[in-house]
N, C-alpha and C positions, 0 to 999 in steps of 0.2 A: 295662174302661172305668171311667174315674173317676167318682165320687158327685159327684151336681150340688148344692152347697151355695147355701142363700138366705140371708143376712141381714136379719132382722126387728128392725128399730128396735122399742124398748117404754119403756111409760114413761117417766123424762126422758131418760134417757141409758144405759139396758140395750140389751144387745143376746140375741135369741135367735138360734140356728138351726136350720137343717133340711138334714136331710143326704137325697138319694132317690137311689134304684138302679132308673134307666130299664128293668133286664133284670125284673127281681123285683117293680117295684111298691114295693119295699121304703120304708119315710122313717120318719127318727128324727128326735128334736128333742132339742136340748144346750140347760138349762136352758127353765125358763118362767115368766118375770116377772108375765106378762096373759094370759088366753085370749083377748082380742079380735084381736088383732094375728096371732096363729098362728094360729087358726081362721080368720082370712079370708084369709092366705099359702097355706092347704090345699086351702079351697073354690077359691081363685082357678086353683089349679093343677092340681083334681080328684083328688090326693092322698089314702092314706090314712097316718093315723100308726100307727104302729107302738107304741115306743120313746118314751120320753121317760128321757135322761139327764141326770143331776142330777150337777155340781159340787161344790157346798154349801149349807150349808143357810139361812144370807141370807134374809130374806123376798123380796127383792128378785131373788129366783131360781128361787123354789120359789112362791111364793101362786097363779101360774097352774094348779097339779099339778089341785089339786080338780075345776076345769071344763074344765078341757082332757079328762082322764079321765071325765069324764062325757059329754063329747060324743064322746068318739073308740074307748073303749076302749082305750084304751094301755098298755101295761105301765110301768112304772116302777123304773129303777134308777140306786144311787147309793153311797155311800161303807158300808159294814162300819161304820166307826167310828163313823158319824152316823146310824145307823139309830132312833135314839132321837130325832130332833130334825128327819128331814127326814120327810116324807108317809110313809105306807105304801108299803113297797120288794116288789116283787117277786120282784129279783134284789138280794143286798146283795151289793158289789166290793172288791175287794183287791189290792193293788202286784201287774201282770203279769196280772189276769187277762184274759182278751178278752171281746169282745161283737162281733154279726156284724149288719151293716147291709147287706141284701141279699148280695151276691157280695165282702164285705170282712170283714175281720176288724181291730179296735180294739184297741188295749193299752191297760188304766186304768194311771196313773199319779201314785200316788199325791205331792200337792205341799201339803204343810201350812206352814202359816207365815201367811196372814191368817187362817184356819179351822185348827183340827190335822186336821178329817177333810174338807180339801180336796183333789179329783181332778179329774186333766185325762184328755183320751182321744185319743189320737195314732192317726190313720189313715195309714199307713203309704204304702200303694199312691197312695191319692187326693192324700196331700201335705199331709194338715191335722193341726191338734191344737189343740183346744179349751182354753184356759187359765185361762178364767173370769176371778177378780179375783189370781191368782198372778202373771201375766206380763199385763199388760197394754200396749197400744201405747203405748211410751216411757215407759211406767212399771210399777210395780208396785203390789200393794194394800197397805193397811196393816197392820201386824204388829197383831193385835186380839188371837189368842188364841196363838200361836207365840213364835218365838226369831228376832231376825236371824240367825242361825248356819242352822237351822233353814228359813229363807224362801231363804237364799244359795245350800243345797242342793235346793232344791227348782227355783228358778230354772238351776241349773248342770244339771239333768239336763235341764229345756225347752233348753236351749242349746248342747246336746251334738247334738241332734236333726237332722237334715239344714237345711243354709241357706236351700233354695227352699223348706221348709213355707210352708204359710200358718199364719198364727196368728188364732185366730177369739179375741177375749178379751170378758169381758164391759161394760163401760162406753165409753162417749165421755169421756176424758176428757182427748184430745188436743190440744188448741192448749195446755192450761197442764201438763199433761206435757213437751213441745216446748220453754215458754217457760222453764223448770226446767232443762230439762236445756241449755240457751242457756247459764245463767249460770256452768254446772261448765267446757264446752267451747265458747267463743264462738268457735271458730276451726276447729269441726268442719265440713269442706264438705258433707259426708254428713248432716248435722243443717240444714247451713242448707238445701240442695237440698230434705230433707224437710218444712221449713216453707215453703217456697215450693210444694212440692207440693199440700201440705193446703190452703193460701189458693186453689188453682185449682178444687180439689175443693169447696170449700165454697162458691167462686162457684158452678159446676155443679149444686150441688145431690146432688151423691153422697156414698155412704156412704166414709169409710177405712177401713174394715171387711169380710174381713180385712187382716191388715198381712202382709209375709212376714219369716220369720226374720232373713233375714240384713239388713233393713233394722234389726231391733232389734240385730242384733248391732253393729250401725254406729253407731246415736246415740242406744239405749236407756242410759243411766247405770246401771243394775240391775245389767245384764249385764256393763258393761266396769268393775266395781269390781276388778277384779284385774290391771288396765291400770296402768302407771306414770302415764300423764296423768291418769289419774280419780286416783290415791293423792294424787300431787300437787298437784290443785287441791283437795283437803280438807286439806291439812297432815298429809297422813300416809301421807308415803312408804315407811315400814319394817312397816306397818301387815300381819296377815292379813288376807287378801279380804272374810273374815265381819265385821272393825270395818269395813274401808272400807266396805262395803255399808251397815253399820247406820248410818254418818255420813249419809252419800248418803241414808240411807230418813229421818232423823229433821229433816236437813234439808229434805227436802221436805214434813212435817207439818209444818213452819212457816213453807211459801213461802205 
């Protein structure tokens, strides 16, 4: 049976979640921006937490750790690399290893390039993989501490991953993601379907959170840098993947 995932809006535009396993009782949490927002996702649902998996180390992903662990008891685990910089780790992780959420088992995935000791965690059976600010819906984060070459691979091994995942990423920052990636492919039907999706969602009132792969594989720009159309709507057709990407990333630092 698949793990029932929640999406918890935090803050302006984070996203946490919660992963639970109906057999076991089990419930993890990927990233923690706020304790307000997750402690009442838990009480609401009479949950208890387990887990709290950490990303990177961002304030804006980590500052909930302190009181969420004080109210819940949680263990906490997060990047090997970044053990110097994120909370107190329980468990510190590394490319391949697992972690078990009730009756599952997670592979960490090690994705550096906005952070160097940035991890995702692919649930295989259930169909998710948590991307944080790597792979985000129709776009990606910013290069802060990495290499475009570096963030290209990191993006290429999320996008290897089966098409139906869902992708749970960390921020909202999809209508000018969308609007960006408009200007590279104004003729993508797959891009326009998905901003007339989000205009009905955002009438409704719902989350687009998470998004599924193969929709990024469609009208994420990140991903199809190594497409002849993405080369050549930047002027560089003969280009590696690794410059078309860093075009594609450096132009949208200054959409």
């Amino acid at each position: 049976m698949a793990l029932e995932l929640v999406t918890i809006p935090c803050l302006k535009d984070n996203f946490a979640f919660l992963l639970h396993d109906a057999a076991s009782g089990d419930t993890a949490l990927i990233d923690a921006p706020e304790p307000g927002p997750v402690l009442a996702a838990l009480a609401e649902r009479g949950w208890t937490l387990g887990q709290i998996l950490l990303t990177h180390h961002d304030w804006d992903h980590i500052d909930g750790v302190p009181g969420i662990v004080a109210a819940t008891g949680a263990k906490v685990l997060g990047a090997a690399k970044d053990v110097h910089r994120l909370p107190p780790l329980d468990r510190a992780l590394t490319e391949g290893d697992h972690i078990r959420v009730g009756g599952e088992e997670a592979v960490v995935i090690e994705t550096p390039g906005h952070t160097l000791g940035h991890v995702s965690y692919h649930f295989p059976v259930s169909g998710f993989v948590f991307t944080a600010d790597t792979l985000m819906a129709a776009g990606c984060g910013r290069i802060f501490e990495g290499t475009a070459p570096m963030m290209w691979q990191s993006l290429s091994k999320l996008a290897a991953l089966p098409p139906e995942t869902l992708v749970g990423s960390g921020h909202d920052y999809l209508d000018s993601n969308l609007r960006f990636a408009l200007t590279l492919e104004p003729e993508n039907s797959a891009l326009i379907s998905r901003i007339e999706a989000l205009a009905g969602l955002r009438r409704e009132g719902r989350l687009p959170m998470p998004s599924t792969l193969s929709d990024e594989l469609a009208t994420n720009p990140f991903l199809r840098a190594h497409l002849p159309q993405l080369k050549q709507a930047v002027g560089l057709p003969d280009a590696p993947d690794d410059v078309v990407f860093a075009e594609i990333r450096a132009r949208k630092d200054r959409f």
